[in-house]
Every structure is written in C-alpha cells, then in structure tokens.
PDB file of N, CA, C and O in Angstrom, chain B, residues numbered from 101:
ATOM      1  N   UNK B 101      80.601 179.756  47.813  1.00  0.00           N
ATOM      2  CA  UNK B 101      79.404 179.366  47.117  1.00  0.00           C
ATOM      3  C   UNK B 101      79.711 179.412  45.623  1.00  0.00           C
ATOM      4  O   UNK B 101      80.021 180.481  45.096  1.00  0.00           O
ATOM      5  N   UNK B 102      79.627 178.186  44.876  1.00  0.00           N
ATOM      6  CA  UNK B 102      79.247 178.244  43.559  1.00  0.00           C
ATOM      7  C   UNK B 102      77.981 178.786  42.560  1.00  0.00           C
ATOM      8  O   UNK B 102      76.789 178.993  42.787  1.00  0.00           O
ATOM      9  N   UNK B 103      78.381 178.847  41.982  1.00  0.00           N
ATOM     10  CA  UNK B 103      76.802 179.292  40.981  1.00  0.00           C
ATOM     11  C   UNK B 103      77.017 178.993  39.442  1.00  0.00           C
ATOM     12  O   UNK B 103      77.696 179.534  38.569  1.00  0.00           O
ATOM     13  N   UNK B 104      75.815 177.475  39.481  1.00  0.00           N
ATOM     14  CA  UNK B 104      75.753 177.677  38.148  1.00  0.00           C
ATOM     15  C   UNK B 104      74.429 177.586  37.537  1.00  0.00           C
ATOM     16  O   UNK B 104      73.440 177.699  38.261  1.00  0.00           O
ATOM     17  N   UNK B 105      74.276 177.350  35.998  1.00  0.00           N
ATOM     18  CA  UNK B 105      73.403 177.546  35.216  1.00  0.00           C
ATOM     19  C   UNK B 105      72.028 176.468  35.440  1.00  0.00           C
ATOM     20  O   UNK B 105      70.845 176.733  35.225  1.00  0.00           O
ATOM     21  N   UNK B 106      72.470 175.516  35.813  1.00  0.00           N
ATOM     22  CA  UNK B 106      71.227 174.095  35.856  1.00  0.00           C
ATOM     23  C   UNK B 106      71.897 173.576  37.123  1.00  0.00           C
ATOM     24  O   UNK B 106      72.941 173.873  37.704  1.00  0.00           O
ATOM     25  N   UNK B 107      70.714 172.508  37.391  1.00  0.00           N
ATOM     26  CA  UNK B 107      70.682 171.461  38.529  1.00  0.00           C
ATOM     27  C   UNK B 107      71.801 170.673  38.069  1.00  0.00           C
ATOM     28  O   UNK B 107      72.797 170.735  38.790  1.00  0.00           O
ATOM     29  N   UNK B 108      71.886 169.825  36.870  1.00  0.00           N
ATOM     30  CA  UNK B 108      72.854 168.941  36.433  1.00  0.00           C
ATOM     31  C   UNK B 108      74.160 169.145  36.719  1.00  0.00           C
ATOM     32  O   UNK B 108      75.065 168.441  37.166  1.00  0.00           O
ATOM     33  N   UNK B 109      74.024 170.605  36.256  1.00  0.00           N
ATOM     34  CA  UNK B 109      75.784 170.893  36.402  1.00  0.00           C
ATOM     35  C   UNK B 109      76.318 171.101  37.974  1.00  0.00           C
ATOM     36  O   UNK B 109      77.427 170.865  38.455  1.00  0.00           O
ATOM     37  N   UNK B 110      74.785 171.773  38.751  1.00  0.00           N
ATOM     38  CA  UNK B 110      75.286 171.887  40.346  1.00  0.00           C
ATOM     39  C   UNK B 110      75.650 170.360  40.682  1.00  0.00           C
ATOM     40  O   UNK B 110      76.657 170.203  41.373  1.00  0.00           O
ATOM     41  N   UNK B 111      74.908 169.156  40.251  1.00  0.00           N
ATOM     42  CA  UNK B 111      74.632 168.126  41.499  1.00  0.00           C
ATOM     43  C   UNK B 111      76.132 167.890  40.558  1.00  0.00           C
ATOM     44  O   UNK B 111      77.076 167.779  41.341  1.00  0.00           O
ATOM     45  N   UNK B 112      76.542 167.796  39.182  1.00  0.00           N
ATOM     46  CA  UNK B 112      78.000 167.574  38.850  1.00  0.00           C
ATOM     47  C   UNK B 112      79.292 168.236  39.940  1.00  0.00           C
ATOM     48  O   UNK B 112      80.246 167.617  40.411  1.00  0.00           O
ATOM     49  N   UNK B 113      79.047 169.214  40.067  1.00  0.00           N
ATOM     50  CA  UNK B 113      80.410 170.038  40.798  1.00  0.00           C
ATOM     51  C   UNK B 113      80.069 169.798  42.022  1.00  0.00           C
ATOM     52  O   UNK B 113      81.067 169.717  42.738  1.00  0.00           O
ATOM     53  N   UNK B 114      78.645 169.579  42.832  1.00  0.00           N
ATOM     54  CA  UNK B 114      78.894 169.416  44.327  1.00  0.00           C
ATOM     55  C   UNK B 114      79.643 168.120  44.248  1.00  0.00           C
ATOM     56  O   UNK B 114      80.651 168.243  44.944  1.00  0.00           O
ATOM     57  N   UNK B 115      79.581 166.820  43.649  1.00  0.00           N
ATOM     58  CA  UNK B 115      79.949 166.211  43.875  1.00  0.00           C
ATOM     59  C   UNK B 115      81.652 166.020  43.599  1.00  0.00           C
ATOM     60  O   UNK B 115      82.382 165.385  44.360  1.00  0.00           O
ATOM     61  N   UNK B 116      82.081 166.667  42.425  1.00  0.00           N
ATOM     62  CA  UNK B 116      83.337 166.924  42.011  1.00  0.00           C
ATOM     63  C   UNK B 116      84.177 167.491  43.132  1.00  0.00           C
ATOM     64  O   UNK B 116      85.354 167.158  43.277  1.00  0.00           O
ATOM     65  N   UNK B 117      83.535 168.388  43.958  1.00  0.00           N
ATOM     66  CA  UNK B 117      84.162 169.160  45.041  1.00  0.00           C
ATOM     67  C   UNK B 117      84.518 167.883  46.206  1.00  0.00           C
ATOM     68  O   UNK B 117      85.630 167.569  46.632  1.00  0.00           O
ATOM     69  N   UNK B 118      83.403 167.382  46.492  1.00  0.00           N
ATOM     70  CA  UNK B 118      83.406 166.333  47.709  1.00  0.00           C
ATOM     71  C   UNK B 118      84.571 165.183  47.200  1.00  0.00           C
ATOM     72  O   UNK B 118      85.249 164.819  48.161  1.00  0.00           O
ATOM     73  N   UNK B 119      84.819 164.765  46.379  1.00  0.00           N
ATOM     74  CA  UNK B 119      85.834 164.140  45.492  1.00  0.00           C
ATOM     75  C   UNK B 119      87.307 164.676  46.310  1.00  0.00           C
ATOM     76  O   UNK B 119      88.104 164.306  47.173  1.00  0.00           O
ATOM     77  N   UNK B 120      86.985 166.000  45.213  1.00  0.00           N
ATOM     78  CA  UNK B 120      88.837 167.038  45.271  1.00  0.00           C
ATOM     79  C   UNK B 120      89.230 167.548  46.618  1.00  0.00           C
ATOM     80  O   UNK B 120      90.343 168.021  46.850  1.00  0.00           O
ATOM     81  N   UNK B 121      87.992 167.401  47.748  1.00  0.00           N
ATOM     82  CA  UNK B 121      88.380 168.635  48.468  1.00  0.00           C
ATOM     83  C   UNK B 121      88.221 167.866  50.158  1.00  0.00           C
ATOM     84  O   UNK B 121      87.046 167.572  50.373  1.00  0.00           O
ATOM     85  N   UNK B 122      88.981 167.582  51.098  1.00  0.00           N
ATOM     86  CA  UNK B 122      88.676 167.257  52.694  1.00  0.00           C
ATOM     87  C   UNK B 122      87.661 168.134  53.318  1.00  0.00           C
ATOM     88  O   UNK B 122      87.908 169.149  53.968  1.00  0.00           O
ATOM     89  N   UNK B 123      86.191 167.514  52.986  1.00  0.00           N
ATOM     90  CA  UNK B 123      84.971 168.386  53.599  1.00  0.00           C
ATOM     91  C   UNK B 123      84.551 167.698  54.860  1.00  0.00           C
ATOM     92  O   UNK B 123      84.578 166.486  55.075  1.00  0.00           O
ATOM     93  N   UNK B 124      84.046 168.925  55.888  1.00  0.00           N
ATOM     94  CA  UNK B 124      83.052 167.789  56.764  1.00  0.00           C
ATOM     95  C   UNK B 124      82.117 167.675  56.288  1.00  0.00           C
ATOM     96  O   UNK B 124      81.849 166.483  56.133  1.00  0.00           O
ATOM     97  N   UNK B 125      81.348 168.364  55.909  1.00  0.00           N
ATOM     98  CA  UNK B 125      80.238 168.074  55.422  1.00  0.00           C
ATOM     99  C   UNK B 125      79.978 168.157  53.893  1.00  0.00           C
ATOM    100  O   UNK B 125      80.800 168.767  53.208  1.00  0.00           O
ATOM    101  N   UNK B 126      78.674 167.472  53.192  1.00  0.00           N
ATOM    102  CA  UNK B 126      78.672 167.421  51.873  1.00  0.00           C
ATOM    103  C   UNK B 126      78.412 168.829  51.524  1.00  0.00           C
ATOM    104  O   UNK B 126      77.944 169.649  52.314  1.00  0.00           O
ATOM    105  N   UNK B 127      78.720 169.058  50.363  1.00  0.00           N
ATOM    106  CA  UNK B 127      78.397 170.479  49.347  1.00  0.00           C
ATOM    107  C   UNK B 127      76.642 170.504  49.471  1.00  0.00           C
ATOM    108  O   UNK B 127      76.065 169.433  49.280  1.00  0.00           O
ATOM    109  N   UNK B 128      76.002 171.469  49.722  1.00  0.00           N
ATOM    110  CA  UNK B 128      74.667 171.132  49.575  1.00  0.00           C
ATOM    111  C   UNK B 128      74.142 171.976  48.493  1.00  0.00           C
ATOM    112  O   UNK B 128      74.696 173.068  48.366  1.00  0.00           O
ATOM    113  N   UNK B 129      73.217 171.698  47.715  1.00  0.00           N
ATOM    114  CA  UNK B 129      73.323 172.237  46.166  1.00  0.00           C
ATOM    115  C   UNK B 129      71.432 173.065  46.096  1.00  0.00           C
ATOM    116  O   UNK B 129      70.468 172.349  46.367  1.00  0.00           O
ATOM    117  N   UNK B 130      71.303 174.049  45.841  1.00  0.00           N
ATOM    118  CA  UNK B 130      70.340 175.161  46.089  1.00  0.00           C
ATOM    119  C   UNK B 130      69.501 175.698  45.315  1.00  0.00           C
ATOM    120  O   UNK B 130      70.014 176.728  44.877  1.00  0.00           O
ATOM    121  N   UNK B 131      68.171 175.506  44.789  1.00  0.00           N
ATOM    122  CA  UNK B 131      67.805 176.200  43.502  1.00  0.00           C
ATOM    123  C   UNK B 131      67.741 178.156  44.299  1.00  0.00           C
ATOM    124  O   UNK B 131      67.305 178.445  45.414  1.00  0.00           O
ATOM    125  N   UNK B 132      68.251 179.006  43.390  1.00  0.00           N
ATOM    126  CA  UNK B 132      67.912 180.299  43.748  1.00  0.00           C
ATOM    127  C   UNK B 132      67.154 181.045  42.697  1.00  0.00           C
ATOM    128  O   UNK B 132      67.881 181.776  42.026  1.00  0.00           O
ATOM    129  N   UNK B 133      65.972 181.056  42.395  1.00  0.00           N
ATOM    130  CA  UNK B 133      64.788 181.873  42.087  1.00  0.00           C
ATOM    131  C   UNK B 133      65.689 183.062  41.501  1.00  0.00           C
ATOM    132  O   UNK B 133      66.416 183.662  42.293  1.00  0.00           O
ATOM    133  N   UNK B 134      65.671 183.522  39.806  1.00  0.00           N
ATOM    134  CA  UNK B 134      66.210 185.005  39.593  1.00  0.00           C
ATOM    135  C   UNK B 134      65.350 185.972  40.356  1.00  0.00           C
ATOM    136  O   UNK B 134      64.366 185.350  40.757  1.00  0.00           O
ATOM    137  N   UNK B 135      65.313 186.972  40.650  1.00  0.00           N
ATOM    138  CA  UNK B 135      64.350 188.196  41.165  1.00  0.00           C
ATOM    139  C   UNK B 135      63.030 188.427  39.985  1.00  0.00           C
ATOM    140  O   UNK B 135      63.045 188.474  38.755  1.00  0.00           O
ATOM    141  N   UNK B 136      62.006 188.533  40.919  1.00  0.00           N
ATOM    142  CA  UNK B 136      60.590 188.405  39.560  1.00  0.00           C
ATOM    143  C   UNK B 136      60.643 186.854  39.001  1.00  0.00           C
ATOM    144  O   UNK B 136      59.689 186.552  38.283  1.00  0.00           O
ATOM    145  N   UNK B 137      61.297 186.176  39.155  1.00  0.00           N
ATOM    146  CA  UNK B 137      60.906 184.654  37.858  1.00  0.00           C
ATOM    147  C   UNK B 137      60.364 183.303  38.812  1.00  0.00           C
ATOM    148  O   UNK B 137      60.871 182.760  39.794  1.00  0.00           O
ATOM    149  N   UNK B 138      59.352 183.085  38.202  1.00  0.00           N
ATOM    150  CA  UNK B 138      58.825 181.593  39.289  1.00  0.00           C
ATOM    151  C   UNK B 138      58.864 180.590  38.441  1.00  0.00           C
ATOM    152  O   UNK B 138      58.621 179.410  38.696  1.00  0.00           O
ATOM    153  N   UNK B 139      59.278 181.220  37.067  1.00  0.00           N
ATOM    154  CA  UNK B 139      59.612 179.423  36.029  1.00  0.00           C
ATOM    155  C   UNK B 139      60.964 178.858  36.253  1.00  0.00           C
ATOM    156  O   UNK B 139      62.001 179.505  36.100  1.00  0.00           O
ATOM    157  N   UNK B 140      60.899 177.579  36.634  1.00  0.00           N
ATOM    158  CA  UNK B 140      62.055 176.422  36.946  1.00  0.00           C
ATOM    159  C   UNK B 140      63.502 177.200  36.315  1.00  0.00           C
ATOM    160  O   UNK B 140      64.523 177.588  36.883  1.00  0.00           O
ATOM    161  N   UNK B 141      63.078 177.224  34.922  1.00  0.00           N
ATOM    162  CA  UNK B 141      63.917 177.445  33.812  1.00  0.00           C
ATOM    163  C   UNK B 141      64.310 178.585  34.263  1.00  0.00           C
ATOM    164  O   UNK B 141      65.476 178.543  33.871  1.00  0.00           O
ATOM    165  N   UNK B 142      64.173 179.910  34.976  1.00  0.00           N
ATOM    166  CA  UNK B 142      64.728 180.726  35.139  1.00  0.00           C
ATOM    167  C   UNK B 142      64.876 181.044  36.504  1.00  0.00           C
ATOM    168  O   UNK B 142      64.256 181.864  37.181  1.00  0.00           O
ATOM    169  N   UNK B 143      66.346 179.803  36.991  1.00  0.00           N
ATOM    170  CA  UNK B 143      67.044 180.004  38.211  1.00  0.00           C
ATOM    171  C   UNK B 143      68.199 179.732  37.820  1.00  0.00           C
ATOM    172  O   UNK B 143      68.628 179.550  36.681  1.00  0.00           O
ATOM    173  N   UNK B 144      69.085 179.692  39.570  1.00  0.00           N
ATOM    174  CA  UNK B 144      70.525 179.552  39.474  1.00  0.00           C
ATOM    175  C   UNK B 144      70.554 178.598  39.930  1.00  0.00           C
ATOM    176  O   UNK B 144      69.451 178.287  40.381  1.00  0.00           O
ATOM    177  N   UNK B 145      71.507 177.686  40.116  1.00  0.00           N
ATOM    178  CA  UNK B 145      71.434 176.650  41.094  1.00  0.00           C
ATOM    179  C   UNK B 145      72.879 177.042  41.918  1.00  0.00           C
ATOM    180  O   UNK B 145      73.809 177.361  41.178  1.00  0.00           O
ATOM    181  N   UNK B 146      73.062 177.044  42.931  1.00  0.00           N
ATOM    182  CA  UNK B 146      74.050 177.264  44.048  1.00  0.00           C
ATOM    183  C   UNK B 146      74.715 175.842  45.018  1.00  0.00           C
ATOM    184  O   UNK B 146      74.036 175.073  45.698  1.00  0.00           O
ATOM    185  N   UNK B 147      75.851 175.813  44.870  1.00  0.00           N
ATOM    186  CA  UNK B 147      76.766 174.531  45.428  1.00  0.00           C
ATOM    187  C   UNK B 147      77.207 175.668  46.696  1.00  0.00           C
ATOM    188  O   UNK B 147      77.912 176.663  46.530  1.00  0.00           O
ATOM    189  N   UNK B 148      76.709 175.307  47.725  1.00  0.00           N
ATOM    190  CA  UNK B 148      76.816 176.046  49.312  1.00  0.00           C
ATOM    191  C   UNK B 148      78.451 175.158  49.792  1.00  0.00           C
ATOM    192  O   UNK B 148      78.392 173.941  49.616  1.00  0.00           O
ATOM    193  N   UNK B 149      79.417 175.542  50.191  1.00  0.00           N
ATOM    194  CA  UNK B 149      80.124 175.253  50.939  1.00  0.00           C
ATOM    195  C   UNK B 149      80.644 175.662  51.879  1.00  0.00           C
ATOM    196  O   UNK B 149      81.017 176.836  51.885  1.00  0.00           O
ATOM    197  N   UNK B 150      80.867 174.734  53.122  1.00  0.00           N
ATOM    198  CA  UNK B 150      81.362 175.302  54.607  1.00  0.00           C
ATOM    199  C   UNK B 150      82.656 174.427  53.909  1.00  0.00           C
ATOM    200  O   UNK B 150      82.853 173.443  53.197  1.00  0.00           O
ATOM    201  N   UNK B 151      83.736 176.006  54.971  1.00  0.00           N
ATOM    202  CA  UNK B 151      84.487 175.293  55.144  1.00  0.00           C
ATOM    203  C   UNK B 151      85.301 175.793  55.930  1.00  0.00           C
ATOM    204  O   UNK B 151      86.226 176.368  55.357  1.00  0.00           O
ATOM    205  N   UNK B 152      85.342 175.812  57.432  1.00  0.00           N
ATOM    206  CA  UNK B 152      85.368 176.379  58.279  1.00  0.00           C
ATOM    207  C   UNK B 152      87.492 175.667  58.963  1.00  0.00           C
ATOM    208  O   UNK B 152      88.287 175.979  59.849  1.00  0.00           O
ATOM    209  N   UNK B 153      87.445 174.989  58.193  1.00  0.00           N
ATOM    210  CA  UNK B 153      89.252 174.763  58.201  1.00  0.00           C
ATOM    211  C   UNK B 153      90.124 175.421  56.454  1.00  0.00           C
ATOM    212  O   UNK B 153      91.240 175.313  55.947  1.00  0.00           O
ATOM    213  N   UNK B 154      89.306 175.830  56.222  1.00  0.00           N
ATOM    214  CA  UNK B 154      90.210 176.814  55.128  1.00  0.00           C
ATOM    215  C   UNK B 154      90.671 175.547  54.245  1.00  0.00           C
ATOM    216  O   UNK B 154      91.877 175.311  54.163  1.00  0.00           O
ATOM    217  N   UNK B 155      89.572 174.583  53.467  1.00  0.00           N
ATOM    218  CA  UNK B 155      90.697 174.018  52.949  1.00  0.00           C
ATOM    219  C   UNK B 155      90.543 173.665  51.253  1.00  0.00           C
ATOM    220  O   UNK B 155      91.050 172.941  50.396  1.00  0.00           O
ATOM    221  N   UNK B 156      89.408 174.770  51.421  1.00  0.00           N
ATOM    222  CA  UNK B 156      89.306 174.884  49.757  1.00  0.00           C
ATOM    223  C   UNK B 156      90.224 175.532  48.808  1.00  0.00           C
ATOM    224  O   UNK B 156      90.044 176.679  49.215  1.00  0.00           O
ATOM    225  N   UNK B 157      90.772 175.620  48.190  1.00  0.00           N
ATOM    226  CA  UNK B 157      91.209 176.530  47.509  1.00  0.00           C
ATOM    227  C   UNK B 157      90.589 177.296  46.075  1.00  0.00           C
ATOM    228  O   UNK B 157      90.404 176.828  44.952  1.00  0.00           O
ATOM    229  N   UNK B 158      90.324 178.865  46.704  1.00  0.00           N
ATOM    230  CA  UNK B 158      89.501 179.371  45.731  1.00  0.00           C
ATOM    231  C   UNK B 158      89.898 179.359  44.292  1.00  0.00           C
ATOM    232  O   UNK B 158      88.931 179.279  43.534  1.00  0.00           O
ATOM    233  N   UNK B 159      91.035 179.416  43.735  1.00  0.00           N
ATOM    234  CA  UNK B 159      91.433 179.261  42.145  1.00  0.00           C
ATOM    235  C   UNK B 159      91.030 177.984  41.924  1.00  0.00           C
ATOM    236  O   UNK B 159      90.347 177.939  40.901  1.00  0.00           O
ATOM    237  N   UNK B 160      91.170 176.857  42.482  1.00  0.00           N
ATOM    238  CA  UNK B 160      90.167 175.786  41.843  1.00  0.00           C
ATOM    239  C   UNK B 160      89.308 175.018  41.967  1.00  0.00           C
ATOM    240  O   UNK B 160      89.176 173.870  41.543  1.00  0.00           O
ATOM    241  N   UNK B 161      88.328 176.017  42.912  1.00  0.00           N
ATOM    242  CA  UNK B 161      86.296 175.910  42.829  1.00  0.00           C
ATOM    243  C   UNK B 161      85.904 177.240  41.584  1.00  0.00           C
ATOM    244  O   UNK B 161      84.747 177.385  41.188  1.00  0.00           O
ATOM    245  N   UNK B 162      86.937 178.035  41.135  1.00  0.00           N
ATOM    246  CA  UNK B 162      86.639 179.395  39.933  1.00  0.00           C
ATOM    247  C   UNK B 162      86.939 178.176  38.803  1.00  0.00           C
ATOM    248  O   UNK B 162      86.009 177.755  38.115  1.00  0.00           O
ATOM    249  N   UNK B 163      88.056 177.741  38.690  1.00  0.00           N
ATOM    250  CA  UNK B 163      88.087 177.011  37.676  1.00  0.00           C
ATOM    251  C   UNK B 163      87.434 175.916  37.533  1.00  0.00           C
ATOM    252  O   UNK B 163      87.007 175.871  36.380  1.00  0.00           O
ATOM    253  N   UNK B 164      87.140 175.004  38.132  1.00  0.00           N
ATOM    254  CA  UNK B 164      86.089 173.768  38.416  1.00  0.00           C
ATOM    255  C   UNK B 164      84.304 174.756  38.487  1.00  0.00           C
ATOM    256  O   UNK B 164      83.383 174.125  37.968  1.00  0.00           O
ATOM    257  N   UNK B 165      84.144 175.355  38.742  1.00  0.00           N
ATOM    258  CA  UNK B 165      82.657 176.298  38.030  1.00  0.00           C
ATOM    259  C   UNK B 165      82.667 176.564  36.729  1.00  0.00           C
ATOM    260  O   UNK B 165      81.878 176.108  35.902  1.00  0.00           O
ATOM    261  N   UNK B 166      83.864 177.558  36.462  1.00  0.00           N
ATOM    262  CA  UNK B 166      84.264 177.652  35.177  1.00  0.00           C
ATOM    263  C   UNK B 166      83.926 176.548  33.889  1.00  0.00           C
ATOM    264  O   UNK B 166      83.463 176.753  32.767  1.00  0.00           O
ATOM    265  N   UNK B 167      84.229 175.691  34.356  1.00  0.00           N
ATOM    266  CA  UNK B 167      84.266 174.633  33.069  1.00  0.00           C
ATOM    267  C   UNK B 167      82.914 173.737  33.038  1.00  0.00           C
ATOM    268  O   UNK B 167      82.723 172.781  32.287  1.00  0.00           O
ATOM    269  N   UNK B 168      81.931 174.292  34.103  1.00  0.00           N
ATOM    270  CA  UNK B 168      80.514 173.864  34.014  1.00  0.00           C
ATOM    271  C   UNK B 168      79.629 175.401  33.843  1.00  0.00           C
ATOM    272  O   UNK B 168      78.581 175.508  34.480  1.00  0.00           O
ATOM    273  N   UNK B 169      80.149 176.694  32.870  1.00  0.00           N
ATOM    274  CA  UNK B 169      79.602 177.539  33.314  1.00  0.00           C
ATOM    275  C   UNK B 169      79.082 178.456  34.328  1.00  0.00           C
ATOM    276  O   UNK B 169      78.109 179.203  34.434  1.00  0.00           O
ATOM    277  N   UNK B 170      80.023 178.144  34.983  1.00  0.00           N
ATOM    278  CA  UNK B 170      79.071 179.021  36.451  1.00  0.00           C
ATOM    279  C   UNK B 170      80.211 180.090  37.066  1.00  0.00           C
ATOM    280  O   UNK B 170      80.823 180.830  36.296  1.00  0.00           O
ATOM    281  N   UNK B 171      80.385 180.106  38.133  1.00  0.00           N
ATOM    282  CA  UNK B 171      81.482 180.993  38.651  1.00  0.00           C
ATOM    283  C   UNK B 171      81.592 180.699  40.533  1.00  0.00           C
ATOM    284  O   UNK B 171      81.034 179.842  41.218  1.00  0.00           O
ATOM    285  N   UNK B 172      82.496 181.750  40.900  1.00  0.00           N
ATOM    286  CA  UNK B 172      83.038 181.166  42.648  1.00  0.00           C
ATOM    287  C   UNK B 172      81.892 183.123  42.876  1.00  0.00           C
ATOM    288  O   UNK B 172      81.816 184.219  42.321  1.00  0.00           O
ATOM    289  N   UNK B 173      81.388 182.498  43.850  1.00  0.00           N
ATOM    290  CA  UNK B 173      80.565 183.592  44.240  1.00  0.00           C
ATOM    291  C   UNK B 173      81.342 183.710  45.765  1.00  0.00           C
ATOM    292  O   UNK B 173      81.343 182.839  46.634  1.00  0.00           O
ATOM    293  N   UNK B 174      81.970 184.989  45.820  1.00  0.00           N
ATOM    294  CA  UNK B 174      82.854 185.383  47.266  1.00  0.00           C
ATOM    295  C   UNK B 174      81.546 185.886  48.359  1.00  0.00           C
ATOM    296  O   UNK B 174      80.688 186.638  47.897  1.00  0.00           O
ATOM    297  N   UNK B 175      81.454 185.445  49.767  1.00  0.00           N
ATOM    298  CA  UNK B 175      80.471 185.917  50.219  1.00  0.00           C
ATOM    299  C   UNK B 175      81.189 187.480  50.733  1.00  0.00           C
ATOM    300  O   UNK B 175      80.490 188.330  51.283  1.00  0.00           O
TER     301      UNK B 175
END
C-alpha cells in the first residue's frame, strides 16, 4: 500500500504503477479519513495493491511514492 498526500498524486502513481509493474488487477486508490478529521483536506489517499505473484518490487513503489510525497506503507 502506498500513501500519499492528495487524490492527484494517488490517481498519478496508481496509474504509474499499472504502467511499471505486471498487475492483475488495477491499483485501486482510497481516500483514508486522518483519526478525528471529516474535512476532505485532511486525509490520506492510499494506492491499495495486490500482488499475490510477488512482482512488485518494494525499493521502487518507496521511490516512485517518494517523488510524489508519500511513502510504501508495509502491511
């Protein structure tokens, strides 16, 4: 799972991923509510990925977050 700062930058990297990476399925991209906040402006947005043949490689979904602000969230 990715995590970044805005929608823009999620629907940017889900799609960047589906690009770089042999998915079955698309990246599906998540608003997550901070704890206590119900204004828009104060969420995360989350790029969900399965990938149940191992074929992401985590150093570059950290670095591809990275460069849209966000980070590789390990479950």
């Amino acid at each position: 799972m990715l995590v970044l700062p805005d929608r823009d930058a999620a629907d940017e990297v889900a799609d960047e991923v589906a690009r770089r990476f042999p998915l079955d399925e698309q990246p599906q991209v998540v608003r997550e509510a901070l704890a206590g906040e119900d204004d828009a402006e104060d969420a995360q947005w989350l790029v969900v990925l399965e990938d149940p043949r191992g074929a992401l490689a985590p150093d570059a979904l950290r670095e591809l977050a990275e460069e849209y602000e966000g980070w590789l969230e390990a479950e």
